[in-house]
C-alpha positions as CSV (number, residue, x, y, z in Angstrom):
1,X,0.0,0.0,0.0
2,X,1.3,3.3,-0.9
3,X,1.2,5.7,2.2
4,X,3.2,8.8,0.7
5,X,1.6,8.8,-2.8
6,X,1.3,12.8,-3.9
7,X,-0.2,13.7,-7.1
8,X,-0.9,16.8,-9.1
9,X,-2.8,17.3,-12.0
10,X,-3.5,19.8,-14.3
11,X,-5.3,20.9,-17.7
12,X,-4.2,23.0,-20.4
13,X,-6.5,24.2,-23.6
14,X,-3.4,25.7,-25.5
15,X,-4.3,25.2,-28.4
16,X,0.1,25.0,-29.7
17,X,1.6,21.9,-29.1
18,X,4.8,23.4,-27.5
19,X,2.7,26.0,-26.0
20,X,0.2,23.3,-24.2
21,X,2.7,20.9,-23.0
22,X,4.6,23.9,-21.3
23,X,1.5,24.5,-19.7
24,X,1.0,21.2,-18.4
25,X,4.1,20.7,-17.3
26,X,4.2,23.6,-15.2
27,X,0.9,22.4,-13.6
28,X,2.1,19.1,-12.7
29,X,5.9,20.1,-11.6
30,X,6.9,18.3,-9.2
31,X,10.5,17.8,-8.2
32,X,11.0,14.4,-7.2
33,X,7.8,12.7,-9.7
34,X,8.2,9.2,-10.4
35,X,6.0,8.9,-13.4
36,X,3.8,11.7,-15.3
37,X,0.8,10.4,-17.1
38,X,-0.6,12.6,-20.2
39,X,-3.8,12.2,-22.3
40,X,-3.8,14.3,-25.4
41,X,-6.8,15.5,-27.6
42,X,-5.3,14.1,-31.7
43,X,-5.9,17.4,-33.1
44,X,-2.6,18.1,-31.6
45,X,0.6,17.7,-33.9
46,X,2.0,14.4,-32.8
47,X,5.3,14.6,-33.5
48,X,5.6,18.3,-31.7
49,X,3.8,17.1,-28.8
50,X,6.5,14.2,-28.6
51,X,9.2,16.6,-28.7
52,X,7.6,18.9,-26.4
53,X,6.9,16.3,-23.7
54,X,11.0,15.1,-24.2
55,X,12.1,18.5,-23.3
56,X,9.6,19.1,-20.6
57,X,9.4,16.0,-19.0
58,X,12.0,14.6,-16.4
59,X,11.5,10.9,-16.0
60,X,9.2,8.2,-17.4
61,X,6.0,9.7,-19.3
62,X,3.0,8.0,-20.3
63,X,1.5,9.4,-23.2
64,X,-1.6,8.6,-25.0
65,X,-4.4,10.2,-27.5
66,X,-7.9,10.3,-26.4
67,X,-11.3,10.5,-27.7
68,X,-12.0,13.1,-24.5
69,X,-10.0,13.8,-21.8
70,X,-11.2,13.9,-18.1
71,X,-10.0,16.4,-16.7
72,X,-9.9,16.5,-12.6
73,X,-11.9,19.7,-11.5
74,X,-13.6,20.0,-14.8
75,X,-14.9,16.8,-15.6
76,X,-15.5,15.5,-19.5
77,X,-13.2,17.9,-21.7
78,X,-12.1,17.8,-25.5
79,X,-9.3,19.7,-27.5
80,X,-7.0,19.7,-24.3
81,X,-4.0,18.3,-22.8
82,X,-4.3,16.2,-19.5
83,X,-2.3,14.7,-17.1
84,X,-1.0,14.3,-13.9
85,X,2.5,13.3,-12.0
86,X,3.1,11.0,-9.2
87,X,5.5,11.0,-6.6
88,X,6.5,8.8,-3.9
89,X,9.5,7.0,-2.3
90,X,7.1,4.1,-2.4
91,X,6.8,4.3,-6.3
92,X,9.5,2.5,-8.9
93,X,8.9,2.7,-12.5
């Protein structure tokens, strides 16, 4: 059971690749994450998104597209960028 699990999760409706996954990245920051998780509208360009995510990102990322994204706080969402990071001593990826 994980006993020191902190998350934080955020939403960005940039509509710029580059431009949302700075956004989301900011939101999420955390210093010592384990593993961020990312869903992404496909109107995005995929490729940019990729890149953005490698230079924004430190650690293992999980990235998928989405029909819809769920975002925490604002429920059923589309043309957005998602995600959360997890952190915990508790945690190996």
């Amino acid at each position: 059971v994980l006993t020191r699990l902190r998350v934080k999760h955020g939403i960005s409706r940039e509509t710029d690749a580059a431009s949302a996954v700075a956004a989301l990245a900011h939101a999420v920051a955390q210093p010592d994450a384990t593993l961020s998780l990312i869903f992404a509208s496909p109107r995005y360009d995929l490729e940019a998104l990729g890149r953005a995510i490698a230079g924004a990102f430190n650690g293992p990322v999980l990235a998928c597209t989405t029909a819809g994204e769920l975002a925490a706080g604002g429920g059923y969402v589309t043309d957005a960028l998602v995600g959360a990071s997890l952190a915990s001593d508790e945690l190996q990826v």
